[in-house]
Structure formats: C-alpha cells, structure tokens
C-alpha positions as CSV (number, residue, x, y, z in Angstrom):
1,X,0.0,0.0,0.0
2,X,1.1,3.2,-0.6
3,X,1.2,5.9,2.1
4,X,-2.2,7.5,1.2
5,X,-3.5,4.1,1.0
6,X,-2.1,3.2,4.4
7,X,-3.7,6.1,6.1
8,X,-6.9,5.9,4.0
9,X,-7.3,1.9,6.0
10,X,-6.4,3.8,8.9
11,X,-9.1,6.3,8.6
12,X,-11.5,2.5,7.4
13,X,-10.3,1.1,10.6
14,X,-11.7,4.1,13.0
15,X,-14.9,4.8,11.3
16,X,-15.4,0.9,11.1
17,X,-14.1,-0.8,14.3
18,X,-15.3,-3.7,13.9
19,X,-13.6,-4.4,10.8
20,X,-10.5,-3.1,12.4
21,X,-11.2,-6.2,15.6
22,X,-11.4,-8.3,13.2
23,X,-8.3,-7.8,11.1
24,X,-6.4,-7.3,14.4
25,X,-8.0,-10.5,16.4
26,X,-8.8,-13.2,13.6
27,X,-6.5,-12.3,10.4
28,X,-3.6,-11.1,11.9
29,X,-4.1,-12.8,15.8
30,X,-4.9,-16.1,13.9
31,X,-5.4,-16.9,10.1
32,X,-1.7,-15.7,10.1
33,X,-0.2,-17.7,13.0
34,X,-1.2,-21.0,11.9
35,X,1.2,-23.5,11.9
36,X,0.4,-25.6,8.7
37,X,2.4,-23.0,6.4
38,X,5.3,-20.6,7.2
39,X,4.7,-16.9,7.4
40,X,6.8,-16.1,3.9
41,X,4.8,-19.0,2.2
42,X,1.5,-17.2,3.1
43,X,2.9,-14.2,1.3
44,X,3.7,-16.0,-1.5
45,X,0.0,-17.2,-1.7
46,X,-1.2,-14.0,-0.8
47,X,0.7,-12.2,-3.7
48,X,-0.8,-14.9,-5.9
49,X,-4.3,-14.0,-4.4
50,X,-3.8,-10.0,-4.8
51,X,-2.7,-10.3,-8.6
52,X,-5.7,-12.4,-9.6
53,X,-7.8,-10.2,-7.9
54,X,-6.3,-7.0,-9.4
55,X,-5.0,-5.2,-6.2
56,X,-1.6,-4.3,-7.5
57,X,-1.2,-1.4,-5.0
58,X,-1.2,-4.3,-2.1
59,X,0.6,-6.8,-4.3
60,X,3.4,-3.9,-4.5
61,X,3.4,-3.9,-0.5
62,X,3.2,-7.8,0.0
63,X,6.0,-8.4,-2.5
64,X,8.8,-6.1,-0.8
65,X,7.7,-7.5,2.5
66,X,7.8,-11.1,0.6
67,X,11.4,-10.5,-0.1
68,X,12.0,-9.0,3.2
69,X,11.0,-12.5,4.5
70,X,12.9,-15.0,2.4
71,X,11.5,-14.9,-0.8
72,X,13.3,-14.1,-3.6
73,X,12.7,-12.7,-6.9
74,X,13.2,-15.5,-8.9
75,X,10.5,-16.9,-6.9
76,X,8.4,-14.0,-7.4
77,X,9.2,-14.2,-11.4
78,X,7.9,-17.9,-11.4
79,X,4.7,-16.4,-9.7
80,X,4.1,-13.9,-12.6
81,X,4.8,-16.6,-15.5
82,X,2.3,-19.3,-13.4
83,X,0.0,-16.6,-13.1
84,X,0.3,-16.0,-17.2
85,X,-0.9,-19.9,-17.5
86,X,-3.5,-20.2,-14.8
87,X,-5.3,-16.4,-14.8
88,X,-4.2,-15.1,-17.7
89,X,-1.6,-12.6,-19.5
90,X,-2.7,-9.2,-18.0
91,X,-3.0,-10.5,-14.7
92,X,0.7,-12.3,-15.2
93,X,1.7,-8.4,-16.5
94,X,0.2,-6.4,-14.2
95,X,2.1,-8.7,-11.1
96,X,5.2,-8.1,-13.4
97,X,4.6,-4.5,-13.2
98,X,3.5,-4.2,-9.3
99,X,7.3,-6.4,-8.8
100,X,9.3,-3.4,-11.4
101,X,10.7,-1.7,-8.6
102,X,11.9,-4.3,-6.8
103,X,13.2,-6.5,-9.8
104,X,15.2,-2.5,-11.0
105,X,16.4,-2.6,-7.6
106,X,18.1,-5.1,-7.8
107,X,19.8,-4.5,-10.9
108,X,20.2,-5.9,-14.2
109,X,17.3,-8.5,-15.3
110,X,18.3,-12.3,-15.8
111,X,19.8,-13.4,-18.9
C-alpha cells in the first residue's frame, strides 16, 4: 500500500471498528499464525491472491515484504509466468509490473 492508502485503511479502521477487531483478532491474531504454512509462504499465496484479484497497489506492498521475508525474486518471477498460465496474461503483466521496482532494484534483469 502506498502511504495515502495506508492512512486511507487507517481512517477505514476508525470509522469501522469492527472491521478493524477483526483484522487485528482473527486475520492477523490467527489466520496468520497458523502453523500448517510458514509466514513467507502465506505471502507468496497472498501475492498470488492479490494479482488475480487485481489489487496491484497491495501486491506492490506484500511483494517487498515477501522479499524482506525469504522470498526471492526469482520466486516471485515464477509467480508472474504461473500466473500468465492459470489467470491469464494481464493479470501475469500487471504482477510483473507491481514487482518493477523491486526487480530495477536489484539490478540488471536475468539473462
């Protein structure tokens, strides 16, 4: 999320509370403590749920903190080309474009 989009689900959060209990209690209290996957495998599957969904400003978010966790971008490219197969090409190129920066981070692209 971008900064305005972080502080527009802050400003969600207070006018809807219970939504905000919720995230806090049951997502992020439970759903992402369970022990049957490891916490940068759920980000992996989450970026996979955010680009077939469209939500490229979160994808952008839950890739740098994928990569901050263990995953690497040859993992994330593998993502974007299953994604082409399964979902389809503008949903493979629109992950491809929410992963840019960090992919230019890092450099010259793979051979």
């Amino acid at each position: 999320m971008t900064s305005a989009t972080s502080g527009d689900s802050a400003r969600v959060y207070q006018h809807v509370p219970q939504l905000a209990r919720l995230r806090e209690q049951v997502l992020l209290g439970d759903v992402w403590k369970q022990p049957e996957m490891a916490y940068r495998d759920r980000i992996l599957v989450t970026c996979t749920i955010l680009a077939t969904c469209g939500k490229l400003d979160e994808l952008k978010v839950w890739m740098r903190r994928g990569v901050e966790n263990g995953i690497t971008l040859d993992e994330l490219r593998g993502m974007v080309v299953q994604l082409a197969f399964y979902v389809g090409w503008p949903t493979a190129l629109g992950a491809g474009k929410a992963a840019l920066e960090l992919f230019d981070k890092a450099g010259k692209p793979p051979a």
